[in-house]
Residue frames as qw, qx, qy, qz and C-alpha x, y, z in Angstrom:
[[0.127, -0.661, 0.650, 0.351, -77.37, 50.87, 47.41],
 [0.751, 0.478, -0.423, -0.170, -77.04, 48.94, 43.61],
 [0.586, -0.480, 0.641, 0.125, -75.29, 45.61, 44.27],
 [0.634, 0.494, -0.265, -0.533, -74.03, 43.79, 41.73],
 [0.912, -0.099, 0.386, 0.096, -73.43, 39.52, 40.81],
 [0.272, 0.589, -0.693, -0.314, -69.90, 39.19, 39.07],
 [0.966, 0.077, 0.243, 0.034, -70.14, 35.38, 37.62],
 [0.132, 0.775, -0.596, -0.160, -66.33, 34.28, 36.91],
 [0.977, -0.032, -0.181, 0.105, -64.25, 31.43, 36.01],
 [0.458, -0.803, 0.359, 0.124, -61.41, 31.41, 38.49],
 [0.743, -0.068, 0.503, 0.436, -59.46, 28.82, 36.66],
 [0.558, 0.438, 0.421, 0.564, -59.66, 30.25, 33.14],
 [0.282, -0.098, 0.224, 0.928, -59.42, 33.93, 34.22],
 [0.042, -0.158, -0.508, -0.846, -62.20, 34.56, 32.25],
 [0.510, 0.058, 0.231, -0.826, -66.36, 34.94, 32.62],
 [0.940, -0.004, -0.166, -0.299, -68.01, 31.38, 30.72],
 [0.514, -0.461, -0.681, -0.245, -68.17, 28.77, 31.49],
 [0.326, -0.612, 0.432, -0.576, -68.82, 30.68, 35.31],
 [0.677, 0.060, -0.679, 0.279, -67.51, 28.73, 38.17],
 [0.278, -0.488, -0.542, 0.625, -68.25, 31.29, 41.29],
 [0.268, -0.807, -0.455, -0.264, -70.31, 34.41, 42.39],
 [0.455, -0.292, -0.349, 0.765, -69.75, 37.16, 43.98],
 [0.033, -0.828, -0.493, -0.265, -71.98, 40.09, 44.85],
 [0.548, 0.006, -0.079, 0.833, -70.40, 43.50, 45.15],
 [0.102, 0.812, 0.478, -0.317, -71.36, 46.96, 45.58],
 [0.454, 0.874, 0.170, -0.030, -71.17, 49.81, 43.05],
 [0.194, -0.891, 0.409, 0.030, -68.74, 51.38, 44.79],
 [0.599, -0.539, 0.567, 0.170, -66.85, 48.17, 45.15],
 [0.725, 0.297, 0.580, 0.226, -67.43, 47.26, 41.28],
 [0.553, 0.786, 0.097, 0.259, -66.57, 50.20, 39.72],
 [0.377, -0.837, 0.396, -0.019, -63.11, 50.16, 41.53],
 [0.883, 0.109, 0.426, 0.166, -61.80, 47.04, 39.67],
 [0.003, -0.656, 0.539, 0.529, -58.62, 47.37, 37.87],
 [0.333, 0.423, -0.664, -0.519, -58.84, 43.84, 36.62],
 [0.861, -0.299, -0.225, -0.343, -59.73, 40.26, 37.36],
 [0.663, 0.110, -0.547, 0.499, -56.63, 39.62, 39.20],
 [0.271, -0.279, 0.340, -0.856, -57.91, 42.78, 41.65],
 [0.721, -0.104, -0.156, -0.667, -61.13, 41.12, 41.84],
 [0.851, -0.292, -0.437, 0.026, -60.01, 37.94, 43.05],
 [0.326, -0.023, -0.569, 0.754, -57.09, 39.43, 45.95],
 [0.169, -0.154, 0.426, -0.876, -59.46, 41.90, 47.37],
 [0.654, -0.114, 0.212, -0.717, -63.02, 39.96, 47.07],
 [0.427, 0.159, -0.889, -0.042, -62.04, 35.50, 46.88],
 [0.297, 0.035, -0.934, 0.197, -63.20, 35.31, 49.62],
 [0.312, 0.189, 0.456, -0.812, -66.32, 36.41, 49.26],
 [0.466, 0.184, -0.683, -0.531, -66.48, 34.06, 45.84],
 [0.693, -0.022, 0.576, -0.433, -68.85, 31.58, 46.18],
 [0.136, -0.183, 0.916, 0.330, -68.52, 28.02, 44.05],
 [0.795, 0.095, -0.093, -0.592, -71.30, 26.64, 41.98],
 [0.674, -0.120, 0.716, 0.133, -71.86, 23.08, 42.05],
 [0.346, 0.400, -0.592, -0.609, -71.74, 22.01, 38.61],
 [0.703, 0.235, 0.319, -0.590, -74.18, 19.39, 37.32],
 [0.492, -0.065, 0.841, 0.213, -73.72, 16.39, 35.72],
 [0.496, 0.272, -0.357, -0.744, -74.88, 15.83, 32.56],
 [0.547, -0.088, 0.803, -0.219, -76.71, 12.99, 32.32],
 [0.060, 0.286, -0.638, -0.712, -77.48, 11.05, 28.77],
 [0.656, 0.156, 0.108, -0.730, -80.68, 9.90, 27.26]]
């Protein structure tokens, strides 16, 4: 079975800058209505990145 990694930004709705992960299966990715589906039925299977200082030269 095909899984796929959805990278999202929870805060902005949207896909950049990505803020969490979340690996799904075909089935369960080509059932999405929208990203508001995508975060009730699978949040809590999102996983945070840390996010990495930047650090100056």
């Amino acid at each position: 079975m095909r899984r796929f990694v959805y990278g999202v930004n929870v805060d902005t709705k949207d896909y950049n800058p990505i803020t969490h992960i979340v690996v799904l299966t075909e089935e369960e990715a080509r059932s999405l209505e929208d990203f508001e589906d995508l975060l009730e039925r699978f949040g809590e299977r999102m996983v945070a990145l840390q996010v990495e200082e930047e650090h100056g030269v």
